[in-house]
C-alpha positions as CSV (number, residue, x, y, z in Angstrom):
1,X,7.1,3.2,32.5
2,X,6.2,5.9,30.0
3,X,9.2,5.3,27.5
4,X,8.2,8.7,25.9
5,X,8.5,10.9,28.7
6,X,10.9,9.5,29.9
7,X,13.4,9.9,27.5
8,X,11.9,13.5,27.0
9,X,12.3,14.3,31.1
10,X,16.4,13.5,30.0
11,X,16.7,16.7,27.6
12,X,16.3,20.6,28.5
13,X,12.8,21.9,29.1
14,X,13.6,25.5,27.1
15,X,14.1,24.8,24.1
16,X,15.5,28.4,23.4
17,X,18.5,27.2,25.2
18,X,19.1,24.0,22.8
19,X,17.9,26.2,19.8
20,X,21.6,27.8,19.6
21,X,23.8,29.6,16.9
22,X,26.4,26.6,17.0
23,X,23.5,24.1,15.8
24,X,22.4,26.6,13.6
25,X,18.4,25.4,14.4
26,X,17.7,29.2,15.2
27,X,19.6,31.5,12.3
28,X,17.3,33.3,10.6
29,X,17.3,33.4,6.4
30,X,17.9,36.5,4.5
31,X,15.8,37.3,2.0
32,X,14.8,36.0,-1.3
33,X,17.5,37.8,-4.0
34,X,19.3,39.7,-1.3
35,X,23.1,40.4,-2.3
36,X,24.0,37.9,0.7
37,X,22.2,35.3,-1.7
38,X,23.5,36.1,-4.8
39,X,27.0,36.1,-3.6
40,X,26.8,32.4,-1.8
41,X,24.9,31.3,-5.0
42,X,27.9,32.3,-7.1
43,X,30.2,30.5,-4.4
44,X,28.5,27.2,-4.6
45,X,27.8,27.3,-8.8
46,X,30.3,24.2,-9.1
47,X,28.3,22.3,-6.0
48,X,25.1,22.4,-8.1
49,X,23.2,19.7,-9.2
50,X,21.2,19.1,-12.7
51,X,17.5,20.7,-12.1
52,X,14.8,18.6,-11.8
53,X,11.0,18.7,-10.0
54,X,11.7,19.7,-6.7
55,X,7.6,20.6,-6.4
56,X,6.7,20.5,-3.0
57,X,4.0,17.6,-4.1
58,X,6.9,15.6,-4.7
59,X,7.8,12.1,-2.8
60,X,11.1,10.5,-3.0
61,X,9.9,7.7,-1.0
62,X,7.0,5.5,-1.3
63,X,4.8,3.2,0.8
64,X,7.2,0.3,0.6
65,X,10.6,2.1,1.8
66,X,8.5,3.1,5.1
67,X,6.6,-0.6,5.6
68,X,3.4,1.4,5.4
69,X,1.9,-1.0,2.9
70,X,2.1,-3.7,5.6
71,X,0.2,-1.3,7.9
72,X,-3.8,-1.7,7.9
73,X,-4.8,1.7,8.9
74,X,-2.8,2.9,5.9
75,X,-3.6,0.6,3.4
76,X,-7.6,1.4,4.2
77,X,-6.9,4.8,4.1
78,X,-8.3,6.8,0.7
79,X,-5.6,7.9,-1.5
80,X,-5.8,11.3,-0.2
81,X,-5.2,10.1,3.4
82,X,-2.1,7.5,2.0
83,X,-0.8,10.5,-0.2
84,X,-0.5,13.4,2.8
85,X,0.7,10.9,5.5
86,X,3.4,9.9,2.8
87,X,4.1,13.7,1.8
88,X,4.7,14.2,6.0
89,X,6.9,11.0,6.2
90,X,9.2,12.7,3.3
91,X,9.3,16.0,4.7
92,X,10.6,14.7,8.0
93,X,13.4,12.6,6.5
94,X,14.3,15.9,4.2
95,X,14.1,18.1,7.2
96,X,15.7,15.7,9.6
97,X,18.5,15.5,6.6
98,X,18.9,19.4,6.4
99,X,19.1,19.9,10.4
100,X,21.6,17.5,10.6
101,X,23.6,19.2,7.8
102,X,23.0,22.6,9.1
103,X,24.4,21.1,12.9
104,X,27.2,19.7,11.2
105,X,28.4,23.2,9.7
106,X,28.4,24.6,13.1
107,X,30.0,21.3,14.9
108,X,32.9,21.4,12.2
109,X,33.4,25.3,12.7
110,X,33.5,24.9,16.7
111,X,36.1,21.9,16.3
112,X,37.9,24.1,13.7
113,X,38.3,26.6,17.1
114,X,39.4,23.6,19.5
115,X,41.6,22.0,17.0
116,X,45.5,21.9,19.1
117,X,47.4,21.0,15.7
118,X,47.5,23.6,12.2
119,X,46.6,20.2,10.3
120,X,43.3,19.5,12.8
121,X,42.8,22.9,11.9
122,X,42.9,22.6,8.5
123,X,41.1,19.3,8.2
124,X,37.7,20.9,10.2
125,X,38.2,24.2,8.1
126,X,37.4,21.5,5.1
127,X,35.4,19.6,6.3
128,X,32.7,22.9,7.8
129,X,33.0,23.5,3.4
130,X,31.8,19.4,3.3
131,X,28.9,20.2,5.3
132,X,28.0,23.6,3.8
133,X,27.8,22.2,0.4
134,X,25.6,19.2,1.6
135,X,23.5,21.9,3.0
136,X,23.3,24.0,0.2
137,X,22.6,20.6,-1.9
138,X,19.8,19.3,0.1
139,X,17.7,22.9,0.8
140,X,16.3,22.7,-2.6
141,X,14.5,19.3,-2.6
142,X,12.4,20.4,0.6
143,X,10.6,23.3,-1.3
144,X,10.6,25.6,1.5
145,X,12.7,26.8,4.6
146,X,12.2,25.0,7.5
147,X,11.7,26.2,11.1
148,X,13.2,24.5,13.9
149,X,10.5,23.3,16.6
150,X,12.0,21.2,19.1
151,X,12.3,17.8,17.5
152,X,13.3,15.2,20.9
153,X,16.5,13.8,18.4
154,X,17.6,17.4,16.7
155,X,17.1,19.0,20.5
156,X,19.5,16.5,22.0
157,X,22.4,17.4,19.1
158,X,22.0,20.4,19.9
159,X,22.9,19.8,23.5
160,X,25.4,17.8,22.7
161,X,27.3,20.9,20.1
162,X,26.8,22.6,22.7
163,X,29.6,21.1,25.1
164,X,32.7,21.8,25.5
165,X,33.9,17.8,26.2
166,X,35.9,17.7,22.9
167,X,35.9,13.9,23.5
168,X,32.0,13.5,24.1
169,X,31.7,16.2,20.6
170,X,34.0,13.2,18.7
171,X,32.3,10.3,19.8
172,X,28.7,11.5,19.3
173,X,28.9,13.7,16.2
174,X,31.4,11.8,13.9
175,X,32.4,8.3,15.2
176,X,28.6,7.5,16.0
177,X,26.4,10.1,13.9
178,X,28.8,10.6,10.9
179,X,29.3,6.5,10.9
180,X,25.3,5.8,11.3
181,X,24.8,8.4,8.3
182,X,26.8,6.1,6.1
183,X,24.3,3.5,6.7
184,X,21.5,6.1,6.5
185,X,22.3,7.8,3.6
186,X,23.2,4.7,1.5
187,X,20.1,3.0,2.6
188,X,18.3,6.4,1.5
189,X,19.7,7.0,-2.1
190,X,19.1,3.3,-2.5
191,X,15.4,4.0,-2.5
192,X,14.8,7.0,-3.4
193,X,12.7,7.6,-6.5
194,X,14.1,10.5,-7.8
195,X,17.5,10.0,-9.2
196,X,18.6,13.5,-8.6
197,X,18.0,13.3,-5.0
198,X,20.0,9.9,-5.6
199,X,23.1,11.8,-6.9
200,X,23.4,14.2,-4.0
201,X,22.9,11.8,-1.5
202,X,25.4,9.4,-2.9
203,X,27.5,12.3,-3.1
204,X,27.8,12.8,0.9
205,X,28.8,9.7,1.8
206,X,33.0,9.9,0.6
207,X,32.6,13.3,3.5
208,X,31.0,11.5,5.7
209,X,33.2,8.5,5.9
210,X,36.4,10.9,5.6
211,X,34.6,13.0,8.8
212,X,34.0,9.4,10.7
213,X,37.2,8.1,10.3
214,X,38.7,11.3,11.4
215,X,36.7,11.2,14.9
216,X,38.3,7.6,15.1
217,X,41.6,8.1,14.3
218,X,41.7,10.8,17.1
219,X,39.8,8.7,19.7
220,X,42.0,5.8,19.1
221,X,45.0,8.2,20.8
222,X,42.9,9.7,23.2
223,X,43.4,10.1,26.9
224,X,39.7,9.9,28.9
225,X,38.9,12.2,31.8
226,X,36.7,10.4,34.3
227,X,34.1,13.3,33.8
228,X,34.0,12.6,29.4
229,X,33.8,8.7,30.3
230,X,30.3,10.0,32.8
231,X,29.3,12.5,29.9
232,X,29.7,9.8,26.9
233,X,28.1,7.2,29.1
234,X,24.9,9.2,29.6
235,X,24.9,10.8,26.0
236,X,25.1,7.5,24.1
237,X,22.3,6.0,26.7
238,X,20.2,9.2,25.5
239,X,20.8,8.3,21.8
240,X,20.2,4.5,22.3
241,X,17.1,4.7,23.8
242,X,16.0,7.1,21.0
243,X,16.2,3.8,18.4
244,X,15.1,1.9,20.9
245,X,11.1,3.2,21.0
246,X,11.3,2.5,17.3
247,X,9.4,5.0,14.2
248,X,8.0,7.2,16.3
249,X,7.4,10.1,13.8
250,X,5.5,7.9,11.4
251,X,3.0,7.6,14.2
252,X,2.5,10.8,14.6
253,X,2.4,11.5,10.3
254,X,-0.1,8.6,10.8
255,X,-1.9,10.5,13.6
256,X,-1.8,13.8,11.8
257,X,-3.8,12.5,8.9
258,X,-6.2,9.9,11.0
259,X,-6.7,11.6,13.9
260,X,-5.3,10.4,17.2
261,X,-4.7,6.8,17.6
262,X,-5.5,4.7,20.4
263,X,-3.3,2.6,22.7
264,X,-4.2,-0.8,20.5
265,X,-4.0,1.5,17.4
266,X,-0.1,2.6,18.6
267,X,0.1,-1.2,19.5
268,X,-0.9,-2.9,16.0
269,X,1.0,0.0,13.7
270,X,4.3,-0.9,15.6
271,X,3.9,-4.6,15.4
272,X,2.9,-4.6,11.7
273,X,6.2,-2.0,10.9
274,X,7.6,-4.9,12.9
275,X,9.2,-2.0,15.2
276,X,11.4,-4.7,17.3
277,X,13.2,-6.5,14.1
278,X,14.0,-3.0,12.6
279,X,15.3,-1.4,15.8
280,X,17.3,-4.7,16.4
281,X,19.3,-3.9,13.1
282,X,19.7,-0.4,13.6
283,X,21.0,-1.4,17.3
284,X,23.5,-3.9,15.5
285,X,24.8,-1.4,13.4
286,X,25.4,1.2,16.1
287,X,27.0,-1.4,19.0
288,X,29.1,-2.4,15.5
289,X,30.6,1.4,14.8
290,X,31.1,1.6,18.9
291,X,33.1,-1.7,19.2
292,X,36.8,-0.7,19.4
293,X,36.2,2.2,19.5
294,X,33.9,3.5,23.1
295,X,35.6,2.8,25.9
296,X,35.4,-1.0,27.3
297,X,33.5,0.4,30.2
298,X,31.4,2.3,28.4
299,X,29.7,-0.4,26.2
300,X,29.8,-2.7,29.1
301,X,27.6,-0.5,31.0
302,X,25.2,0.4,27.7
303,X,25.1,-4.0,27.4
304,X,24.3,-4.3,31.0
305,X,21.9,-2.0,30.7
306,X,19.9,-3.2,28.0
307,X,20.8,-0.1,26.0
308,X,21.3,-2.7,22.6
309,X,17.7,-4.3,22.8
310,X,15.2,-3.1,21.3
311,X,11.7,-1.9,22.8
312,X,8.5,-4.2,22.5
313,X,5.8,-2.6,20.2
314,X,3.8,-1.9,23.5
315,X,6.5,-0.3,25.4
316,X,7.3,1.6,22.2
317,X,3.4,2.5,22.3
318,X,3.2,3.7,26.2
């Protein structure tokens, strides 16, 4: 089985239909200085950070937070290779950061519209501000405005904002997405070299956890419909088997820089990043924030499934 395609045949084809306005991933920018700017600059003066090198050249994360110094084709690489396949492994975790920020305006502003009490209402209303500042705190450190193009992980959120199961929205966005960005961000600021960057990252995670325990508090009193149990069933299977084919973006940075790499090259990356022992944890933490919380049938079918074990290096590499 080709793990890849697979779990590419399970999302939407046309991506302009994923791309929407809810997600954000298709909004276009004004211009530089327009008056739109200047007024959402003045908005968000009390939301900014101390200045610091934000030069595209830039990396917040070495060799050592990614495993690539235990990986042979990087460590032979010249310094020029080593340094461009570490400036594209940044730039994806910044970007992947910023999409997920710019979904989470959209996602908050949407449940804002499907809240049934004023204080839901008023809770989403503050927590869309949450994500807009984390947005407007992140943008800078990327050096440039990113374009959307079709990412297998941001394509799926978008699929998933785009519902209208209010129930699968909770469970995926903030009970399992807001609670793995906990772990993510922490484990992020905790190694990033630039102590900036450390702030604002450190700074999202009181939101976040405020945002996760929200989506549990709700799903703790919530009544299933046998169609959300179906839909949550096959979204977290989606999601699962996304961690479970381990890093592959730092193959293709790898790839980018080294040219295409063979079935054996695929092979030996993954099992030096030791791709089954770092999926394993990630797994751990996820079946942990879904315990008690997913339905019982749910994570019954996701164990019987194999849904919590990770992918061998050469099924990750197929």
């Amino acid at each position: 089985m080709n793990v890849n395609d697979n779990l590419n045949d399970n999302l939407n084809d046309n991506f302009n239909d994923l791309i929407s306005n809810i997600t954000g991933f298709s909004l276009p920018y004004v211009e530089i200085n327009s008056p739109l700017q200047k007024i959402l600059a003045s908005a968000l003066l009390k939301t900014r950070l101390p200045s610091t090198d934000l030069s595209p050249a830039n990396l917040f994360w070495d060799a050592n937070y990614f495993a690539l110094n235990h990986v042979q084709l990087f460590t032979e690489a010249s310094d020029l290779e080593q340094s461009q396949i570490l400036q594209i492994a940044n730039n994806d975790l910044l970007e992947e950061i910023y999409w997920v920020e710019q979904a989470g305006v959209g996602y908050m502003a949407k449940m804002l519209l499907l809240a049934e009490t004023c204080e839901e209402r008023l809770l989403y209303s503050l927590f869309a501000a949450d994500e807009a500042t984390h947005l407007s705190q992140i943008s800078p450190f990327l050096g440039y405005q990113p374009v959307f193009t079709g990412d297998s992980f941001l394509a799926f959120m978008a699929e998933v904002v785009e519902t209208d199961d209010k129930a699968l929205l909770m469970t995926l966005v903030q009970v399992v997405l807001e609670g793995w960005g906990l772990s993510h961000y922490r484990s992020l600021a905790n190694h990033c070299l630039n102590p900036v960057l450390t702030l604002t990252l450190k700074g999202f995670l009181e939101a976040e956890s405020r945002h996760h325990a929200t989506g549990v508090t709700q799903l703790k009193q919530w009544t299933y419909s046998p169609q959300s149990l179906a839909n949550i069933h096959d979204a977290l299977s989606t999601f699962l088997q996304m961690v479970q084919v381990g890093p592959q973006r730092l193959l293709m940075a790898i790839a980018k820089i080294k040219g295409d790499l063979s079935y054996a090259d695929k092979i030996q990356i993954l099992e030096e990043l030791q791709t089954e022992i770092h999926s394993q944890k990630r797994l751990d933490i996820l079946r942990s924030l879904m315990t008690g919380i997913i339905p019982n049938s749910i994570m019954q079918k996701l164990e019987d499934q194999g849904s919590f074990k990770p992918y061998s290096a050469v099924q990750c590499a197929q």
